[in-house]
TORVOMAR-407555 format. One record per residue (C-alpha): residue number from 1; residue in three letters; z, y, x. Coordinates in Angstrom, 2 decimals. Layout:
BEGIN
i/aa/c3/c2/c1
NUM/ALA/Z/Y/X
...
// end
This chain:
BEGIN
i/aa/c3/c2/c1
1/UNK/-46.51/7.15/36.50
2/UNK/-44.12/3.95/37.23
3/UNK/-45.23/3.46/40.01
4/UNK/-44.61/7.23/41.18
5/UNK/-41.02/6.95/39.86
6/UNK/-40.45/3.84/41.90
7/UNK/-41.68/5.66/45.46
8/UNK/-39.77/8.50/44.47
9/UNK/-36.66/6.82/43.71
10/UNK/-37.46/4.18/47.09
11/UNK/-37.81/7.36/49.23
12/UNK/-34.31/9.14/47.92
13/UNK/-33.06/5.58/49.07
14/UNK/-34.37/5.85/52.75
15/UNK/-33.47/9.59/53.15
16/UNK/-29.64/8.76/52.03
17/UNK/-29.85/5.62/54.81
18/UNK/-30.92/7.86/57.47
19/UNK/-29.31/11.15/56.98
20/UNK/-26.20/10.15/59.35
21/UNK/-28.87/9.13/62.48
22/UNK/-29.36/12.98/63.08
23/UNK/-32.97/12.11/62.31
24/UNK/-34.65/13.37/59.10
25/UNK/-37.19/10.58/57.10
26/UNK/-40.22/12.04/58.26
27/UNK/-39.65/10.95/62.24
28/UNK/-38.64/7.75/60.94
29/UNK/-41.95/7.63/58.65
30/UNK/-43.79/8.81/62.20
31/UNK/-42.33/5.98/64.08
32/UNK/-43.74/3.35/61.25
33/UNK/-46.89/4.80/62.10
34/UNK/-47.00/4.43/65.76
35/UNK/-45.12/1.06/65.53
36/UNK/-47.11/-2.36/66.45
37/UNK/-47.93/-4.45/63.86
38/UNK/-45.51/-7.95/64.36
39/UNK/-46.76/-11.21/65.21
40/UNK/-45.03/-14.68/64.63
41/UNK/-45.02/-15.29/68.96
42/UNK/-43.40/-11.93/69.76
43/UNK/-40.98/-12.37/67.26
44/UNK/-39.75/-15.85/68.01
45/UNK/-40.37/-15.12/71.78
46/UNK/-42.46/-17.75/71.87
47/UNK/-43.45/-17.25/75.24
48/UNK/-40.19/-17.53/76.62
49/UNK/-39.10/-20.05/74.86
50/UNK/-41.78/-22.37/75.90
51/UNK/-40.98/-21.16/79.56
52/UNK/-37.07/-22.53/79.59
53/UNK/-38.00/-26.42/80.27
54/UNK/-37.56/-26.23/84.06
55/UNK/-37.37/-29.89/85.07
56/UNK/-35.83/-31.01/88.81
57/UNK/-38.09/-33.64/89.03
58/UNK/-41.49/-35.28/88.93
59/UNK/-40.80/-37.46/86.28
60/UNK/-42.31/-36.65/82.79
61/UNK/-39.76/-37.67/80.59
62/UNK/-37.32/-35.24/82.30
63/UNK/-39.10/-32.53/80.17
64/UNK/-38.07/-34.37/76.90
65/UNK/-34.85/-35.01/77.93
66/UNK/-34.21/-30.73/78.87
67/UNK/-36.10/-29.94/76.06
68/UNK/-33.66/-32.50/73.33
69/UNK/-31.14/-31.08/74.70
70/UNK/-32.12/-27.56/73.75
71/UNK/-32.42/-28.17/70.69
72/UNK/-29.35/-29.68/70.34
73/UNK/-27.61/-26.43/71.29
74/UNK/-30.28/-24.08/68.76
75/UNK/-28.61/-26.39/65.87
76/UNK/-25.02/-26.18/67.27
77/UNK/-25.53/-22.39/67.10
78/UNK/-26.68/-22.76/63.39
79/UNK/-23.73/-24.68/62.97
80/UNK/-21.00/-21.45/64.40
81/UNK/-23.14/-19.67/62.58
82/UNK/-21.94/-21.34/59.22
83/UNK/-18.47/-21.89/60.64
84/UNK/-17.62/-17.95/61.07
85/UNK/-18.53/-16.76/57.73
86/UNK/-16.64/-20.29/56.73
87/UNK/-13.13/-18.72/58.38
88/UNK/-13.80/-15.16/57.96
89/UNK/-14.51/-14.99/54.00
90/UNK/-11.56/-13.76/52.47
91/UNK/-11.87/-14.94/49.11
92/UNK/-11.35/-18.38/47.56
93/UNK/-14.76/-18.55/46.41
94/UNK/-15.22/-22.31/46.43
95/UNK/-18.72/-22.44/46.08
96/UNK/-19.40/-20.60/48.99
97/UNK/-17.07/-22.42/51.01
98/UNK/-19.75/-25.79/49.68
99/UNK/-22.86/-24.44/50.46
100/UNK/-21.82/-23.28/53.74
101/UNK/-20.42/-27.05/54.49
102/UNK/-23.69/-28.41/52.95
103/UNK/-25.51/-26.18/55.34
104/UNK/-23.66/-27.23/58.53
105/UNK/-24.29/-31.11/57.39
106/UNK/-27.75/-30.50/56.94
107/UNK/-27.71/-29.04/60.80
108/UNK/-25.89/-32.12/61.84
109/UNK/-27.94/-34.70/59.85
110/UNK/-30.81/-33.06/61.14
111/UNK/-29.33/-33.74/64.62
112/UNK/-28.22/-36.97/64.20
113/UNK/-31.44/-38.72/62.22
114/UNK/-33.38/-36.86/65.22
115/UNK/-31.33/-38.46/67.96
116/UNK/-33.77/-41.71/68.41
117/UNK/-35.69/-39.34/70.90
118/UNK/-33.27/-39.51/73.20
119/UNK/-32.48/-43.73/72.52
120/UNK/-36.28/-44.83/72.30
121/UNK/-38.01/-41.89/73.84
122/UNK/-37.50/-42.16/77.05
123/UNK/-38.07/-44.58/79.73
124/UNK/-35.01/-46.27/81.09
125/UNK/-36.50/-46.43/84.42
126/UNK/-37.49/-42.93/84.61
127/UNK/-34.10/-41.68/83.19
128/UNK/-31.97/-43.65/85.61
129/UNK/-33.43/-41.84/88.74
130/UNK/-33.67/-38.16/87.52
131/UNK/-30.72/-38.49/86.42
132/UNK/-29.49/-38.65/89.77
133/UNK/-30.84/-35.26/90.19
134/UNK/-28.75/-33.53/87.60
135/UNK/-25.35/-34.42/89.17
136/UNK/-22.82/-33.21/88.37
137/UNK/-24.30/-31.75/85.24
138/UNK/-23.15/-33.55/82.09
139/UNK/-23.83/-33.08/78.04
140/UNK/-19.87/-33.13/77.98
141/UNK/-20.44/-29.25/80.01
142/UNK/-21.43/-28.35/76.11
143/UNK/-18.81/-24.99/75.10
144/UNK/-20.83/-24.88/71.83
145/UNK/-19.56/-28.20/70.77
146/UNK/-15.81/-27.30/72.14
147/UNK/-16.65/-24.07/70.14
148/UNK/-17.29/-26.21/66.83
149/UNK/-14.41/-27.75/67.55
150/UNK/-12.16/-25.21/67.88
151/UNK/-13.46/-23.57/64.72
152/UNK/-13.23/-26.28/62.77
153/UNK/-9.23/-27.30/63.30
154/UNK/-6.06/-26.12/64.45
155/UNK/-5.90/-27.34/68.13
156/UNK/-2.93/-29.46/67.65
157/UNK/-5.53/-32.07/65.86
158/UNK/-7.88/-31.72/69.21
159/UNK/-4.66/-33.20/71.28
160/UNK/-5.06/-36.39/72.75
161/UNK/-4.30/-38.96/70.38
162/UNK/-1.87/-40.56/72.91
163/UNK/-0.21/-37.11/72.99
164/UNK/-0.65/-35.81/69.96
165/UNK/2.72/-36.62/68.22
166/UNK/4.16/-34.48/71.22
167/UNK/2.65/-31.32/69.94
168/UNK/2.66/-28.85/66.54
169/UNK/1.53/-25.97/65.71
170/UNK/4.23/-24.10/67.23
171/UNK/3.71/-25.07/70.55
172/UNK/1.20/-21.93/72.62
173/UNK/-2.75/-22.13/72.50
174/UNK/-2.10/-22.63/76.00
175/UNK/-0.05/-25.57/76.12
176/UNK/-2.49/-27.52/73.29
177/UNK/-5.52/-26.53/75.24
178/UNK/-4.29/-28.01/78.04
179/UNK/-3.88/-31.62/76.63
180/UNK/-6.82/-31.79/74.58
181/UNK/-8.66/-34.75/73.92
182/UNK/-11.84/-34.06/76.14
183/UNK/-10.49/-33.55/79.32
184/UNK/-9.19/-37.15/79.23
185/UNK/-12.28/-38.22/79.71
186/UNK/-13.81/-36.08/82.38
187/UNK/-10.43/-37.33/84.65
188/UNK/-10.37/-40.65/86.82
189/UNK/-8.25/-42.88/85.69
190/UNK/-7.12/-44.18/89.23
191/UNK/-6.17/-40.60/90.87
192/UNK/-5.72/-38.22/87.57
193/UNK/-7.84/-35.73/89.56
194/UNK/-10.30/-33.51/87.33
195/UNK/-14.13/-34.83/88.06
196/UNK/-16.56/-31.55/89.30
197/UNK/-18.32/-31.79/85.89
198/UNK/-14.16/-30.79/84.39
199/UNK/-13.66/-28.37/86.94
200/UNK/-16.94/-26.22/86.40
201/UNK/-16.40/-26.18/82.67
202/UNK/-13.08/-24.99/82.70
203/UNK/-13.49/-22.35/84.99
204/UNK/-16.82/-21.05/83.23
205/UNK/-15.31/-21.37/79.92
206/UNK/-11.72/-21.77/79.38
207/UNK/-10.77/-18.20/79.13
208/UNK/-13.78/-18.02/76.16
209/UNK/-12.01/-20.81/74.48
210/UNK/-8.38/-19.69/74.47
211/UNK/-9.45/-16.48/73.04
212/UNK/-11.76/-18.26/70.32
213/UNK/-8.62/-20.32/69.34
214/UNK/-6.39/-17.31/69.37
215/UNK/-8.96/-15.55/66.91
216/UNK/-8.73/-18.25/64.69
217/UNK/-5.12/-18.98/64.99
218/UNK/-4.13/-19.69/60.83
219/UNK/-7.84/-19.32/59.80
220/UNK/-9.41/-22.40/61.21
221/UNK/-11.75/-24.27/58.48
222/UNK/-8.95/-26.75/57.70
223/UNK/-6.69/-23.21/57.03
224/UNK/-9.04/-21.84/54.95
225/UNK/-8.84/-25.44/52.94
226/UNK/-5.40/-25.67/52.67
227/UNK/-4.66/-21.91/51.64
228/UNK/-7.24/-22.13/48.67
229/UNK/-4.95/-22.78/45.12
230/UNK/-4.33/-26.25/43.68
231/UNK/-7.08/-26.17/41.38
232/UNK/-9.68/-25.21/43.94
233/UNK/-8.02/-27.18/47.07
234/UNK/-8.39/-30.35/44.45
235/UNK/-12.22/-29.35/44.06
236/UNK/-14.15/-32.68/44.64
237/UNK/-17.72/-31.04/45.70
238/UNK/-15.60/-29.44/48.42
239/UNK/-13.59/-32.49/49.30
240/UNK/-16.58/-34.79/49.99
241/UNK/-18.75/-31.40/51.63
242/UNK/-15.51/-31.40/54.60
243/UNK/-15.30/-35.39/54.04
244/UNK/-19.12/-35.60/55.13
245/UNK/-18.81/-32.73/57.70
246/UNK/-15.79/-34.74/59.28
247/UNK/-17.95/-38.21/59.19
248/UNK/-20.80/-36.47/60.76
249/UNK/-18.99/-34.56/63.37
250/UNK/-16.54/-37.09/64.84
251/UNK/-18.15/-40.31/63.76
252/UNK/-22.02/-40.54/63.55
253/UNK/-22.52/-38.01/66.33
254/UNK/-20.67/-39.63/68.59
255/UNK/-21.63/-42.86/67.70
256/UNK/-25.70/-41.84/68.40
257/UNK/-24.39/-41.01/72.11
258/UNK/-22.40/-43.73/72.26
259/UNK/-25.54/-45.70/71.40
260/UNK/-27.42/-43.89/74.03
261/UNK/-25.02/-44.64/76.81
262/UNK/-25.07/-48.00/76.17
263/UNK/-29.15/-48.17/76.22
264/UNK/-29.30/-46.20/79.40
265/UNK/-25.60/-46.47/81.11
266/UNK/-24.83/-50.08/79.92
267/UNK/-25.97/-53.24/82.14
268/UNK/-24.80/-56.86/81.97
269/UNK/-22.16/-56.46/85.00
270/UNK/-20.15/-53.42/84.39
271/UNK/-21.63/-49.84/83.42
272/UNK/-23.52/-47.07/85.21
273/UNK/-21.39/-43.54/85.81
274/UNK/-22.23/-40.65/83.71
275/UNK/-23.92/-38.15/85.99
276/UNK/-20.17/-35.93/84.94
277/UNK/-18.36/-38.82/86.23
278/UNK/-17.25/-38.94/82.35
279/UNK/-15.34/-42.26/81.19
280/UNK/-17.90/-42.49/78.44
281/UNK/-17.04/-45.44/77.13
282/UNK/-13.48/-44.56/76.27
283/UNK/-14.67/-41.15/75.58
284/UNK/-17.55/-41.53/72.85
285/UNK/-15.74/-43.91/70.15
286/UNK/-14.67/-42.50/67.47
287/UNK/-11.72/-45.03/66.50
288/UNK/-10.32/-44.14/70.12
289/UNK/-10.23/-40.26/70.12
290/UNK/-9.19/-40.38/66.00
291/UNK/-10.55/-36.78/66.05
292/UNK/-10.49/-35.92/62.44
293/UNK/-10.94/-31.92/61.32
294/UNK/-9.49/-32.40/57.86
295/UNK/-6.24/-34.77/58.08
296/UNK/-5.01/-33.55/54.58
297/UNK/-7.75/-34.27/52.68
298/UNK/-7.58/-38.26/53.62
299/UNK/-5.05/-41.67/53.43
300/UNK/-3.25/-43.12/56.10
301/UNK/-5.50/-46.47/55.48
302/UNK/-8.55/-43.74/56.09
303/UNK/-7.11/-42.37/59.14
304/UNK/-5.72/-45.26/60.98
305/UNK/-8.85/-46.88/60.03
306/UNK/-10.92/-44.31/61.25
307/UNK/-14.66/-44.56/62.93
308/UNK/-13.90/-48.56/63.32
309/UNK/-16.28/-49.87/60.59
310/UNK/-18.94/-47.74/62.32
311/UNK/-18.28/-48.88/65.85
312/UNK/-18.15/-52.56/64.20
313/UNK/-21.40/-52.34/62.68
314/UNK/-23.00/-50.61/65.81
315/UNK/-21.86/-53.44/68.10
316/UNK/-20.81/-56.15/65.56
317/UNK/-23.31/-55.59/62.76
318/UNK/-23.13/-59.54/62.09
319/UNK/-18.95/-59.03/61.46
320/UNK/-19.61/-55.77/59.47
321/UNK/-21.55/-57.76/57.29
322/UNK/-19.03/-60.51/56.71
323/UNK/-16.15/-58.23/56.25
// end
C-alpha cells in the first residue's frame, strides 16, 4: 500500500513537470521505453575523447605533452565552473562562498602536485625538437586561464605592476585590458612589437574577454568579498580559503612552469625562446608580476613581499633555509 502511494504521488510529480511540453506523461513514459540503456563510454564520449591527442610529430612524448595539457584546461573549466556560481550567488552565505573556494583549490592542487609530468616526464631531447613544430603555439594562448583571471579580480589588479598605479577602477574595461600584465610578456623588449603567439590570441579572444569583464564589472570574486558585512568579511575559514586560492593561483602555479622552463628552456649560456616568443623568465615569477586577486585581505609586508620566499627556495633553497 506504501509503496502504491509513493508511485502515485511520484507520477502526479512527472505529469505537473511535463504538462507545459504540449506532451502528455504517457509519450514521455513511451520514449523511456524505446530509449537505450546508458553506458559509462557514451556518456563521457569516451571515444572522442581518446581521439583529440593529434601529435605533429614522431616523437612519443609529444602525446604526453598534448595530452597534460588537456587536462590542464578540463580542471581550469572546473575551476569557472566554481568561479560563476562564486560571483553570481546573491546572498552572503559564507559557507558557500568556502566550499566553493575549497573546491577551486582542490582543482588547482590537483594541478599543481600533478605538474612533475610535465618536469620529469618528458625527455629533454625529445621536447626540444617537437617543440619546434608547435611554433608559434604557446601555453600563454590559454583564454581559460585569462578567463580565471578575469573572474577572479577587478582588472585594475591584472595591470602591469609597472603601470598599475596609473590605473583605477574608473578608468574603461578597455583601457585596463589593454595594459594588462600578460601582454608584457608576449612583446619584445627591443622593438615593443606584439610576438605572433600575442597577435593570434588577441584577435581570437579579446572581444570574449572584454565582454567577460564587463559581465563581471562590481561582482568579481574580490567584490563579492568585500560587499559581504563586517562580521562575515572578518570570517577566518574564508580569509585563508581566498588566501590559499591566491597562493595557488599566482604563486605555486607559476612557480611549477617556471620550474619547467628552466628544466627544458634553461642552458648554461643564456636561455632557449619559448616556442610564443614569450619572455618567460620575466613573465613566470611571481614576485615580478605581484599578481595578487585579494589585495584587501593582506599587509603591505605580505604584498611587497610577495612570491619571493617561493622563488628563493626554488632557486636558493640553501638561503631559504638560512633565512
Amino acid at each position: 500500500m506504501e509503496n502504491k502511494e509513493q508511485l502515485d504521488s511520484q507520477i502526479l510529480k512527472l505529469e505537473e513537470k511535463y504538462k507545459d511540453s504540449g506532451q502528455d506523461l504517457s509519450s514521455y513514459l513511451d520514449g523511456l521505453l524505446y530509449q537505450r540503456y546508458l553506458t559509462y563510454w557514451d556518456y563521457i564520449h569516451l571515444d572522442t575523447l581518446l581521439s583529440l591527442q593529434v601529435p605533429r610529430t614522431y616523437f612519443p612524448d609529444e602525446e604526453i605533452f598534448i595530452m597534460y595539457h588537456q587536462i590542464t584546461e578540463l580542471y581550469f573549466k572546473l575551476i569557472l565552473h566554481e568561479q560563476k556560481q562564486f560571483v553570481d550567488h546573491k546572498a552572503q552565505d559564507v559557507d558557500f562562498l568556502i566550499e566553493k573556494a575549497r573546491r577551486i583549490n582542490s582543482y588547482y592542487e590537483a594541478l599543481i602536485s600533478s605538474f612533475s609530468i610535465m618536469i620529469k616526464g618528458m625527455e629533454r631531447e625529445q621536447f626540444l625538437k617537437y617543440r619546434m613544430a608547435l611554433l608559434p603555439a604557446s601555453g600563454f594562448q590559454s583564454a581559460q586561464y585569462r578567463m580565471i583571471e578575469v573572474y577572479a579580480t577587478p582588472l585594475e589588479n591584472l595591470v602591469h605592476h609597472s603601470e598599475r598605479d596609473h590605473f583605477t577602477s574608473e578608468n574603461t574595461i578597455e583601457e585596463l585590458y589593454e595594459h594588462i600584465y600578460w601582454k608584457k610578456g608576449a612583446t619584445d623588449k627591443t622593438t615593443g612589437e606584439k610576438t605572433l603567439t600575442l597577435k593570434q590570441f588577441e584577435y581570437r579572444y579579446t572581444p570574449r574577454l572584454i565582454r567577460i569583464a564587463k559581465q563581471v564589472k562590481n561582482s568579481t570574486m574580490y567584490h563579492k568579498y568585500l560587499g559581504l558585512s563586517e562580521g562575515k568579511k572578518d570570517n577566518k575559514a574564508l580569509i585563508k580559503a581566498l588566501k590559499t586560492l591566491d597562493i595557488n593561483a599566482n604563486i605555486n602555479w607559476p612557480l611549477m612552469h617556471l620550474g619547467s622552463a628552466h628544466r627544458y628552456l634553461g642552458k648554461e649560456k643564456g636561455q632557449v625562446d619559448a616556442t610564443g616568443g614569450t619572455n618567460w623568465k620575466e613573465f613566470l615569477p611571481p614576485n615580478f608580476q605581484k599578481i595578487v586577486f585579494f589585495p584587501e585581505i593582506y599587509t603591505r609586508k605580505e604584498l611587497n613581499d610577495w612570491g619571493k620566499q617561493w622563488v628563493d627556495h626554488l632557486f636558493n633553497p640553501d638561503k631559504l633555509k638560512r633565512a
